[in-house]
C-alpha positions in Angstrom: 100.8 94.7 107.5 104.4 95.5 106.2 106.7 92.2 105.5 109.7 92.6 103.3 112.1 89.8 102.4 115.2 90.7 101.5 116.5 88.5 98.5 120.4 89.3 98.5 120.1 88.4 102.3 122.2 84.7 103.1 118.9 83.4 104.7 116.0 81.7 102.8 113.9 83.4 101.3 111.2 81.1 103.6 112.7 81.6 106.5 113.1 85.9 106.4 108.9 85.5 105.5 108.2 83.3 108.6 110.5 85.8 110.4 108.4 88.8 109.5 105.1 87.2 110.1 106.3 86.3 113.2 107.2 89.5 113.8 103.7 90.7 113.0 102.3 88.3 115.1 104.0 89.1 118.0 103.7 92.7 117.7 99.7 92.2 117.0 100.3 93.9 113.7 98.6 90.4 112.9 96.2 89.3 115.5 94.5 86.0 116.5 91.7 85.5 114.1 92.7 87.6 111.7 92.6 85.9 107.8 96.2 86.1 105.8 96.1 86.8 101.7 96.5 83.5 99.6 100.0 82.9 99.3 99.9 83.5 95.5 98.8 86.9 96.5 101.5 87.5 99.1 103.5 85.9 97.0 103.1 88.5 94.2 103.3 91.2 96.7 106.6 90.2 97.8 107.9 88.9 94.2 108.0 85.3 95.9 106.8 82.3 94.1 103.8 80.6 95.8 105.5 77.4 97.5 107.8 79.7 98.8 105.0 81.4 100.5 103.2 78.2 101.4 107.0 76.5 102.9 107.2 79.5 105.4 103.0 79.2 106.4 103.9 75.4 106.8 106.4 76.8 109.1 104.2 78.5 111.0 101.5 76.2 111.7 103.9 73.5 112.9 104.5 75.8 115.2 100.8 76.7 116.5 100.6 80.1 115.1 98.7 80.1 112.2 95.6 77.7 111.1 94.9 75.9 107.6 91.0 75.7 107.6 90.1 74.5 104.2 87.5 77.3 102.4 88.6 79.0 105.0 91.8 80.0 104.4 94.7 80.5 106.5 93.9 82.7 109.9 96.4 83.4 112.9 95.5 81.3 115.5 94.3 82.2 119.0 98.2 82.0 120.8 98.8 84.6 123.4 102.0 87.0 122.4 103.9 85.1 125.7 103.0 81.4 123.5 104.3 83.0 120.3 107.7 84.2 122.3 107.9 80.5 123.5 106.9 79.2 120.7 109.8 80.7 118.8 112.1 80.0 121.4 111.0 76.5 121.2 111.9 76.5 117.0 115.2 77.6 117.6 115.6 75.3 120.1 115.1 72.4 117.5 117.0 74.1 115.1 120.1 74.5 117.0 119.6 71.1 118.2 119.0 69.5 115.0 122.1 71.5 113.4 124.3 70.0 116.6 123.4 66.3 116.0 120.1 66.1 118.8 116.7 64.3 117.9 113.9 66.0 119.1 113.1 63.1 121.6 116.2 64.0 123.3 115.8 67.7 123.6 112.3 66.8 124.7 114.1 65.1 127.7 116.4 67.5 127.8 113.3 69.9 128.4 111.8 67.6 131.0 114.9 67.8 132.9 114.5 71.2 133.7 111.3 71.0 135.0 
């Protein structure tokens, strides 16, 4: 697995990590089940302090694709590469959203409206 973060880039640091495991994920460079490094060791693969690390796995698990198991360590969790897509889509959703002034109940009805 190749991730590279890209420090003089305007984005957080976080953010371009959860980006490129993402990425990994839905490209099945990373698949379900599969077990990630600590995040002091990605962390010191990538030159990234730890909570850095852990902010963008946070990231990732509020959005389904990854699971904390404690002794377990983190794993990628059993989401289809379709659920990753909409899960994605369904981040930047909330992001826009949240940036243009919506609460997540109202893009939730927003959501329901379509349906």
């Amino acid at each position: 697995m190749l991730l590279h973060v890209d420090p003089s880039d305007a984005r957080p640091l976080h953010e371009q990590l959860a980006a490129e495991l993402r990425r990994a994920i839905r490209t099945r460079d990373l698949a379900a089940g599969d077990r990630l490094p600590t995040a002091k060791e990605l962390g010191d693969a990538l030159g990234l302090n730890a909570n850095t690390v852990l902010r963008a796995l946070r990231a990732l698990r509020d959005e389904g694709l990854l699971e904390f198991r404690r002794g377990r360590g983190v794993r990628v969790s059993a989401l289809s590469p379709g659920d990753a897509e909409v899960a994605e889509l369904v981040r930047r959703l909330v992001e826009v959203g949240e940036r243009n002034g919506y609460r997540r109940e109202e893009l939730a009805h927003m959501i329901e409206e379509f349906g």
